[in-house]
C-alpha positions in Angstrom: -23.7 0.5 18.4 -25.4 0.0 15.3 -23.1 -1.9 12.9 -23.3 -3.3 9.0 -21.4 -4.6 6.5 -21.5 -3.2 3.0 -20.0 -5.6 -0.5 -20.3 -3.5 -3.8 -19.2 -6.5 -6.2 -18.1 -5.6 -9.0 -16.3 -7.1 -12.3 -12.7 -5.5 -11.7 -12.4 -5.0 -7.7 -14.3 -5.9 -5.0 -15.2 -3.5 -2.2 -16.2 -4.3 1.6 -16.7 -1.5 4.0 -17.8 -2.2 7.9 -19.9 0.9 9.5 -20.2 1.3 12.7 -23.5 4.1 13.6 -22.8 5.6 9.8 -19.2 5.5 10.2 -16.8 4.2 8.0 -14.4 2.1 9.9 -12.5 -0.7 7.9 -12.6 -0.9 4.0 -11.6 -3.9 2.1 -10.6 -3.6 -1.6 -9.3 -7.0 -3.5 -8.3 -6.7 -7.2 -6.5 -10.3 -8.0 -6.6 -13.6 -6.1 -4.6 -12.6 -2.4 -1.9 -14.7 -0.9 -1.8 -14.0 2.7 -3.2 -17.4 4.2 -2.2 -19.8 1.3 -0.4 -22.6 2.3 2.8 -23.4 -0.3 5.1 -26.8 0.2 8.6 -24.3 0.0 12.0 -24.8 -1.7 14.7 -23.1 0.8 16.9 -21.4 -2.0 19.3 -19.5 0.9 19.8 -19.6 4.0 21.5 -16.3 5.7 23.3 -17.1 8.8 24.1 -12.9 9.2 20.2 -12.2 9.1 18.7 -15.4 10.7 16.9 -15.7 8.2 16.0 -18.0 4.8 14.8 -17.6 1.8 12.2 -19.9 0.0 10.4 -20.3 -3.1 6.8 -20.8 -3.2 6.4 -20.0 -6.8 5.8 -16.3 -7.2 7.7 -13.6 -8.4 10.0 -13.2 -5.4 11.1 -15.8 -3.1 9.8 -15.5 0.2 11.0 -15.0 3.4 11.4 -16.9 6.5 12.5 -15.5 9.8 14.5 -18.6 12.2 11.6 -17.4 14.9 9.1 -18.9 12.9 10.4 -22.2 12.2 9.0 -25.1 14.0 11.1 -27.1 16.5 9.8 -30.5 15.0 8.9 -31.4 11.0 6.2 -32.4 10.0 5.2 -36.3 8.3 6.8 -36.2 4.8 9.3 -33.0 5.2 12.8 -33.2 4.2 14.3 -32.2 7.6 16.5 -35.2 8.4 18.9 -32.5 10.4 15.8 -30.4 12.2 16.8 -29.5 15.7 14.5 -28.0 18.4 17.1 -24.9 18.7 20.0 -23.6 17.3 21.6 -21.5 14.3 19.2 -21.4 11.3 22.1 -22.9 9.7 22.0 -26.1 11.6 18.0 -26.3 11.4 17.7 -25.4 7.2 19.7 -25.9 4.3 19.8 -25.2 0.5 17.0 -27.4 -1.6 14.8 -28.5 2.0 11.1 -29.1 1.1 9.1 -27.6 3.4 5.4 -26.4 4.3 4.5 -22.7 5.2 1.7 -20.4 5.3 1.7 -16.8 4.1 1.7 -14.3 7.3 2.4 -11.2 5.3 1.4 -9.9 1.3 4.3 -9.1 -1.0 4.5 -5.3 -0.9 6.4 -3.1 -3.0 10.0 -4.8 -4.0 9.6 -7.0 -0.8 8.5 -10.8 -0.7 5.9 -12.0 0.9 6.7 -13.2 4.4 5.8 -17.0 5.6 6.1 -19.5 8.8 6.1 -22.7 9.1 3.3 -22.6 12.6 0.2 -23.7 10.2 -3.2 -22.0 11.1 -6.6 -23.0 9.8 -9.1 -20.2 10.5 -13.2 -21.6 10.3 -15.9 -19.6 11.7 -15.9 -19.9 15.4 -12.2 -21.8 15.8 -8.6 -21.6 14.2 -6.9 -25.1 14.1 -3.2 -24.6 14.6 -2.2 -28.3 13.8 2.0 -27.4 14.5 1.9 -26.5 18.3 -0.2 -27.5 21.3 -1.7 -24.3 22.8 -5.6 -23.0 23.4 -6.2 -19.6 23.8 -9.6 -17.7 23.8 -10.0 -14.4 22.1 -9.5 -11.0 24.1 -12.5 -9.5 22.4 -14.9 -11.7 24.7 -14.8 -10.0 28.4 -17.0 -12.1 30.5 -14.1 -14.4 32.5 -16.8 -16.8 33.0 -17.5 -17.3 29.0 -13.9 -17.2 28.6 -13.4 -20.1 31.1 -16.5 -22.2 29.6 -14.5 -22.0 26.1 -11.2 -23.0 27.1 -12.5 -26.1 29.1 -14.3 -27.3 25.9 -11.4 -25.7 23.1 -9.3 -28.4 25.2 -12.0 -31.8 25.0 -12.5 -31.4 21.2 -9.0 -30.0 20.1 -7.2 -33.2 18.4 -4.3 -34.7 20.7 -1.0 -32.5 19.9 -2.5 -29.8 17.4 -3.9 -26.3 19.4 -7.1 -24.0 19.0 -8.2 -20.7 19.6 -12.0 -19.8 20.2 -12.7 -16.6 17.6 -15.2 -13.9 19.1 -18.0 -15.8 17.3 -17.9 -18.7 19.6 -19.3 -16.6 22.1 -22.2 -18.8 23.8 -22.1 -21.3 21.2 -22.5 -24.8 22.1 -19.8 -27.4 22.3 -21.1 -29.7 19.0 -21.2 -26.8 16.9 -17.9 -26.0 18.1 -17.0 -29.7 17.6 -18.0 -30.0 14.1 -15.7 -26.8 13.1 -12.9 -28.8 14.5 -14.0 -32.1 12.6 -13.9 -29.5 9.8 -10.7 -28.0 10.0 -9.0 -31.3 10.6 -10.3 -32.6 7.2 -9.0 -29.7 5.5 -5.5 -30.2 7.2 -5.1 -33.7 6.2 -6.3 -32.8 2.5 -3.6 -30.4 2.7 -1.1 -32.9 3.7 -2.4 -35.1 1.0 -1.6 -32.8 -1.3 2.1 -31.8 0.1 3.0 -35.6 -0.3 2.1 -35.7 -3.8 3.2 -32.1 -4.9 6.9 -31.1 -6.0 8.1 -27.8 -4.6 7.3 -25.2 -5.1 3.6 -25.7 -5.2 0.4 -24.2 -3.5 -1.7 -26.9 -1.4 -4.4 -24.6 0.2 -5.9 -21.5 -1.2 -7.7 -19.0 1.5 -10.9 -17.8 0.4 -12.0 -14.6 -1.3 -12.7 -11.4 0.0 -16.2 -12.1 0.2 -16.1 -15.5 2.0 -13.7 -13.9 4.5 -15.8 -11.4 5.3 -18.7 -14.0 5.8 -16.1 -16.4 8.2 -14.1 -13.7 10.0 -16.6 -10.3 10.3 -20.2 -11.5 10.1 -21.1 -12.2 13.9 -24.0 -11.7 15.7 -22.9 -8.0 16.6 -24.0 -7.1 13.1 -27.2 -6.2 12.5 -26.6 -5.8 8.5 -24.8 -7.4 5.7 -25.9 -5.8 2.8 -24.5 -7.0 -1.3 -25.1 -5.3 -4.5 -24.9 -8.5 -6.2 -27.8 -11.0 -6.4 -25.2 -14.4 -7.3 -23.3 -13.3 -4.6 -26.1 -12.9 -2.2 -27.4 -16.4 -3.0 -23.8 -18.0 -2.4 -23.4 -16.1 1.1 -27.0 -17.1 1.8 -26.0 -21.1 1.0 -22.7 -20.4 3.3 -24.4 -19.3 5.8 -26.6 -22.1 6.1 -24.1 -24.2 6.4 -22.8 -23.1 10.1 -24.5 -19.8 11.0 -28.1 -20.1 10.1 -29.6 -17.3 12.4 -27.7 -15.0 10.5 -29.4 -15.6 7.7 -32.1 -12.6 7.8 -29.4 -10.1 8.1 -28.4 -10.9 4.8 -30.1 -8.3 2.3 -29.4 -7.7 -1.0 -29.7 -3.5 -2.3 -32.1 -3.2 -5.2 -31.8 0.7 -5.7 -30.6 2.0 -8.3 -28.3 4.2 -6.3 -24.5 2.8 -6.0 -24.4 0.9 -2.9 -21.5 2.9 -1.9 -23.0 6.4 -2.7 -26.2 5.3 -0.9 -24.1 4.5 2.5 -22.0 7.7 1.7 -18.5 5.1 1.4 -17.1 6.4 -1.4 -17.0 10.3 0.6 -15.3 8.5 3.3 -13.3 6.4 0.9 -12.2 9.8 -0.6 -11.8 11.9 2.5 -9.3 8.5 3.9 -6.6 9.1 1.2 -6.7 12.9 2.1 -3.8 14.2 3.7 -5.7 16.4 6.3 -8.6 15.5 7.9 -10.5 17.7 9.8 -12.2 16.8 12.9 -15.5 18.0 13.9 -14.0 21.0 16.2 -12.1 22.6 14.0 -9.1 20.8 14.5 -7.3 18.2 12.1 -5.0 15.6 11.4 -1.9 15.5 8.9 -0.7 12.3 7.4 2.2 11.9 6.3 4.4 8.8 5.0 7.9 8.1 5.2 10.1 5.3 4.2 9.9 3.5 7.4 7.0 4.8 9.4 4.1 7.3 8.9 3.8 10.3 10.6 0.7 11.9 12.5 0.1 15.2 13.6 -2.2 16.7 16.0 -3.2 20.2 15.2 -6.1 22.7 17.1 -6.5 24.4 13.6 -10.3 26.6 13.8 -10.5 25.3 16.9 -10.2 27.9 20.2 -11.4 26.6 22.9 -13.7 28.7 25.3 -11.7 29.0 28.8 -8.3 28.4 28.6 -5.1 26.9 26.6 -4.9 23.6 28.1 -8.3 22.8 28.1 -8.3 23.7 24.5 -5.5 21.5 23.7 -6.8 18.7 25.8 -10.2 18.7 24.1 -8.8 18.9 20.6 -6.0 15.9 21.3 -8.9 13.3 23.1 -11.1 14.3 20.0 -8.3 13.7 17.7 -7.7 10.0 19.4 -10.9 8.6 18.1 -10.3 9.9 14.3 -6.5 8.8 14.7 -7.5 5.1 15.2 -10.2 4.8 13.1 -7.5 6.4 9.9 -5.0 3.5 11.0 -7.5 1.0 10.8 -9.2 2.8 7.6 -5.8 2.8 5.9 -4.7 -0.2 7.7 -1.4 1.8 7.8 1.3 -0.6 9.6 4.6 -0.3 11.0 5.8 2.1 13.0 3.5 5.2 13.3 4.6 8.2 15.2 1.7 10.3 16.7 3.0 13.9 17.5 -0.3 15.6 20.2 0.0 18.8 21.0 2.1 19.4 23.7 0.2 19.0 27.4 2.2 20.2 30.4 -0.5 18.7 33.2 0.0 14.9 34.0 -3.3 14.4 34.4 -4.3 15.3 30.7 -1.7 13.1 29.4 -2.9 10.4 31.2 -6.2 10.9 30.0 -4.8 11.1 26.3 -3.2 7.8 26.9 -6.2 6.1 28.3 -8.5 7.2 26.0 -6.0 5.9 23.3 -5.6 2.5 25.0 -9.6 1.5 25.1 -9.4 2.9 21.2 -7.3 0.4 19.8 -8.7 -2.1 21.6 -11.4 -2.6 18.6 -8.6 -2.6 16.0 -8.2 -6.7 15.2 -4.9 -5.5 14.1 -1.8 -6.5 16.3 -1.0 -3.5 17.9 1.7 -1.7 20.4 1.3 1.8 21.8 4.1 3.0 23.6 4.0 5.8 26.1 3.4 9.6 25.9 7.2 11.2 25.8 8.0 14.4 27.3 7.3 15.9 23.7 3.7 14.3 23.2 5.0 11.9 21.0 3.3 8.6 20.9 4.9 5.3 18.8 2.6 2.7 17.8 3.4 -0.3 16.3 0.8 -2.5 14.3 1.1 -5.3 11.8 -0.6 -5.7 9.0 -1.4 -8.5 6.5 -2.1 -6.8 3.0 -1.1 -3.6 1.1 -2.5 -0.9 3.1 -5.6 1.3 0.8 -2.9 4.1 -0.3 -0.7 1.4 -2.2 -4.0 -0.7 -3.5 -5.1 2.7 -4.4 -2.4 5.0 -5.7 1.2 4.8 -7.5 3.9 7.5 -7.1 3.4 10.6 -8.8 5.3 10.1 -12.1 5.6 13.5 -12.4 7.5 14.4 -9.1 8.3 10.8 -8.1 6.5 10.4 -4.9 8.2 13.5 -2.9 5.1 15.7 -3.5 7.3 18.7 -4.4 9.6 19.8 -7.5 12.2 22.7 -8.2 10.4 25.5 -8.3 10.7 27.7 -11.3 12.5 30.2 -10.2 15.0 27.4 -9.0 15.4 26.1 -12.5 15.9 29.6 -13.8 18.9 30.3 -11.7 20.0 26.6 -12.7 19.6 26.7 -16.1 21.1 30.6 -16.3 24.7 28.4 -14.6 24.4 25.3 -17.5 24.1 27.8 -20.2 27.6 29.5 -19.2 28.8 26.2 -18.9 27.5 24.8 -22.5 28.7 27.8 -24.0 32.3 26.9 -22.7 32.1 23.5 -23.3 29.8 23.0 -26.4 31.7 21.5 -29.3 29.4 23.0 -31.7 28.7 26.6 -33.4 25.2 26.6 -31.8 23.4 25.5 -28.9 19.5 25.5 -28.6 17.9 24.7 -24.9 14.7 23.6 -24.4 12.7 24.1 -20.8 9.5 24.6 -19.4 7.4 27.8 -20.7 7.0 29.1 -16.4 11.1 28.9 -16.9 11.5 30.4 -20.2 9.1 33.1 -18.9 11.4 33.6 -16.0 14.6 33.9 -17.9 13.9 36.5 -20.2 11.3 38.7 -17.4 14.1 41.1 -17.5 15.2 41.1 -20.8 17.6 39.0 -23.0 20.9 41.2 -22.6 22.2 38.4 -20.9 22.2 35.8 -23.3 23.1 38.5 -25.7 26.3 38.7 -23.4 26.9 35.2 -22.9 26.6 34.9 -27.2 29.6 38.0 -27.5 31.8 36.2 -24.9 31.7 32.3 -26.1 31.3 32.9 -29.8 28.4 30.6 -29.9 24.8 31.0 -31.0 22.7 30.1 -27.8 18.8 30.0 -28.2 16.6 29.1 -25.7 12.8 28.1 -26.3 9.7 27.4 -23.4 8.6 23.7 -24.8 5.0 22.9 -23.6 4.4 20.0 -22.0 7.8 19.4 -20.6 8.7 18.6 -17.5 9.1 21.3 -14.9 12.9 19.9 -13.8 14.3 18.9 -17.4 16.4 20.5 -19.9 16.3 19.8 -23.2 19.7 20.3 -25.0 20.4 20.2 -29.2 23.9 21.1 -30.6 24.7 22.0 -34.2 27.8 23.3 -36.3 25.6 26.5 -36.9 22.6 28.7 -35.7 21.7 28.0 -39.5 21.4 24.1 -39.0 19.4 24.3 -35.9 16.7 26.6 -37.6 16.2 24.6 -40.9 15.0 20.4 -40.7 18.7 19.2 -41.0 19.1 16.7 -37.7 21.8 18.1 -35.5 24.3 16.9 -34.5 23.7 16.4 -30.5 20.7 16.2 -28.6 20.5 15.3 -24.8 18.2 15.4 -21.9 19.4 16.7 -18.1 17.3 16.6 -15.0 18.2 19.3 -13.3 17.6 17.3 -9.6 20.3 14.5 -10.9 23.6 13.6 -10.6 25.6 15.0 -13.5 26.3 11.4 -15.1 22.7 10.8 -15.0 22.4 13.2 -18.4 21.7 11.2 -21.6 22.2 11.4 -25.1 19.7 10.6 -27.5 20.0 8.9 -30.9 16.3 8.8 -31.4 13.3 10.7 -30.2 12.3 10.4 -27.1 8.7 8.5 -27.0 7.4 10.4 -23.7 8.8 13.7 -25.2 7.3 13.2 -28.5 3.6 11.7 -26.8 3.5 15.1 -24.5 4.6 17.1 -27.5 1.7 15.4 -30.2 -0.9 16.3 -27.3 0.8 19.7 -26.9 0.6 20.9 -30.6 -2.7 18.4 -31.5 -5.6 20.0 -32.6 -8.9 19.6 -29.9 -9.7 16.1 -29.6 -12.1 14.5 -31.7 -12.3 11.0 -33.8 -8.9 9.6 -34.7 -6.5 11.7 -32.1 -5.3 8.7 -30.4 -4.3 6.9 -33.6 -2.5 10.4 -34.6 -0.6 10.3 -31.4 0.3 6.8 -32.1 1.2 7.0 -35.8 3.2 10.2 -33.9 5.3 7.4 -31.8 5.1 4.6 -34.5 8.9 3.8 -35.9 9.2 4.4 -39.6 11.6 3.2 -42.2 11.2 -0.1 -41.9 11.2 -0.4 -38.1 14.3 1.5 -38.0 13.4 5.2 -35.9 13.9 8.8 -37.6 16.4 10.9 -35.7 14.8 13.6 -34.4 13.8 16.9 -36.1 15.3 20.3 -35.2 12.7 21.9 -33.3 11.8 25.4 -34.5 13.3 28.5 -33.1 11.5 31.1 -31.2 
């Protein structure tokens, strides 16, 4: 399997993809300086008997949090932990204003914290130092039980007494001294970090994990790559220099892309980067894959689609869910989705093909680095998978919510708002104080309103006394109503201000209405683009003077809009 690494370096994000025979299968993205990995000396600020559970500040934005499984059962030199106890409530083993050391396991997503421990691990190229517990382990990834023994005899000579290692993938038929001298390494760089803990005050950072870049090169770059190539000549001298340091051989699989050609359009990344925040993707048969997210777990479906087989119905159906295996794991590990993912395959009534579906998923997510859980086939063809990930997953780097519907991918449709606003018209013209009422809404609703005619509101006018005009505003929102009340029909056609003006959203809770004492800036922005002439020179300053306060700072009520 031909295999390659791919950096585009730019000034505002970084990009990393790995390939495996032309296939993208993991993509990296890193805008700002990432925190999974830093090490922080901690300030417990709560501790929550009910959840287990503290919380601590390591200086960002929200406090982090700290789960009592991952609390050590000794301290470590210099911690305030006169009362630590090997086991118990987290209660007995933290309290309010403790100083103590933990690493970041999990990135802050969304309104949640970033998640910590207090088990320290130091990753280098070929070991991880884990200077809190005494353990050695050997990567899974290396399969001969021979290699696997020769590491774990030498992980435990060189490993410092008390502290544990792990052997990495790279370490595979390396020597002991070069193994050795990562571990002189890493030791170094924990005793710097406790150098620092002593003298810093928390909350404070003591260790910084590398870049993107430098990751790559310590975690990815192994001898099963045959390519690592970088758009960026200052970059590809400092990976060359890194790599000199501890992996020379790899060395002349460092090349640096001189074409003109995007690096990424060259390796065709940015179609697969594209086609990964799809939410269908077809498979090669015919069949595809929908994606969908949820609040707590992210749904996948299995679907034959184009695809109909050539003998019979369960052969069909077999062949489309083993195809759509492969593609499911490699979009986890693309979107590095994480959680709790629900796989729905197309229902199999033979054993033997859902055995065969769960095998071939089993050996699948074996090449995910992930940690990952599959659980079995139900009776249904549902599969859960668990997997944990470490930073925002590409559809949160990558997207927001849709301003515009608020992330649920659908609004009212028109002919929903019709019908609605029909119902708040009778009730405005019961309720209005004023003489006149002028509604605002979409022009698809106004459209809709008045297809059969306006005898209605002509109606509506004869039984409530009351002037009611409605008018299709472009550029409003499809789901809001736009409501302006005046003594007369005379005051709301002339530039007098009137004498109410709200706002409804017609998917909100009736106290979520709200009157407005001065224009609204959103409102006004969509309505200056609306009415502008064709941009040219000097448009957005129009649209700003448009939303700039007059009269000394103080803002103009708003103008009666004109009546259709």
């Amino acid at each position: 399997m031909a295999r390659e690494i791919i950096a585009n370096i730019d000034a505002a994000e970084t990009r990393v993809a790995v390939m495996e025979d032309g296939v993208l299968t993991n993509l990296f993205i890193e805008r700002s300086e990432p925190v999974a990995g830093n090490i922080y000396k901690a300030k417990v600020n709560n501790v929550l008997p009910g959840m287990e559970a503290a919380f601590v500040d390591i200086g960002l934005e929200r406090n982090a949090f700290l789960h009592v499984a991952d609390i050590r059962a000794q301290p470590l030199e210099g911690e305030e932990m006169v009362e630590w106890v090997d086991r118990g409530a987290i209660a007995e083993r933290l309290r309010t204003g403790q100083e103590i050391l933990v690493q970041v396991t999990k990135e802050p997503m969304g309104t949640k914290g970033a998640r910590v421990t207090t088990y320290i691990a130091l990753p280098a190229h070929y070991l991880v130092l884990m200077p809190t517990v005494n353990y050695v382990g050997v990567s899974r990834r290396i399969a001969s039980e021979g290699e696997r023994k020769r590491l774990r005899q030498i992980a435990d000579r060189i490993r410092p007494e008390g502290m544990g290692v792990i052997v990495r993938t790279a370490a595979e038929g390396v020597d002991e001294k070069t193994l050795a001298d990562d571990v002189a390494f890493l030791r170094q760089m924990w005793h710097r970090v406790l150098e620092r803990a002593r003298a810093a005050r928390a909350p404070a950072l003591v260790y910084q994990d590398l870049r993107l870049i430098r990751r790559i090169v310590r975690d990815l770059f192994t001898e099963d790559v045959d390519r690592f190539v970088v758009d960026s000549p200052e970059e590809f001298g400092r990976i060359g220099d890194l790599l000199g340091s501890f992996a020379p051989e790899l060395r002349e699989r460092l090349v640096l892309h001189r074409d003109e050609e995007p690096i990424f359009e060259r390796y065709g990344v940015e179609r697969e980067i594209d086609r990964a925040l799809r939410r269908r993707v077809w498979l090669k048969s015919g069949g595809y894959l929908v994606i969908d997210r949820a609040e707590a777990l992210t749904v996948i479906d299995v679907n034959t689609g184009k695809y109909v087989g050539k003998t019979d119905l369960a052969s069909t159906i077999l062949r489309t869910n083993l195809e759509a295996v492969g593609e499911i794991v490699r979009q986890i590990t693309l979107r590095d989705i994480g959680g709790i993912i629900l796989v729905d395959f197309i229902d199999m009534e033979q054993e033997e093909h859902r055995r065969r579906v769960m095998d071939a998923l089993e050996a699948a997510v074996q090449r995910d680095r992930a940690k990952l859980h599959v659980i079995d086939l139900t009776g249904l063809g549902l599969v859960e998978i668990t997997r944990k990930r470490v930073h925002q997953d590409l559809e949160e780097i990558m997207r927001i919510p849709c301003p515009y519907c608020e992330g649920r991918g659908r609004v009212l449709s028109p002919e929903t708002m019709a019908a609605r606003v029909r119902r708040e018209l009778r009730k405005l013209a019961r309720e209005a104080k004023g003489g006149a009422v002028l509604v605002e809404v979409h022009p698809q609703v106004a459209g809709l309103l008045f297809r059969d005619g306006a005898g209605w509101l002509r109606a509506l006018e004869e039984r409530s006394g009351k002037a009611l005009r409605v008018k299709g505003r472009e550029g409003l929102h499809l789901e809001r109503v736009n409501v302006v009340e005046a003594p007369t029909a005379r005051e709301l056609e002339t530039a007098g201000a009137p004498s109410k003006r709200m706002q409804y959203w017609m998917d909100r809770e009736p106290g979520e209405m709200i009157s407005l004492a001065e224009p609204d800036p959103y409102y006004e922005m969509a309505l200056a683009m609306a009415e502008a002439p064709p941009p040219r020179e000097g448009f957005v300053r129009r649209v700003l003077q448009r939303l700039r306060p007059r009269n000394g700072g103080r803002a103009e009520p708003p103008r009666a809009p004109r009546v259709n």
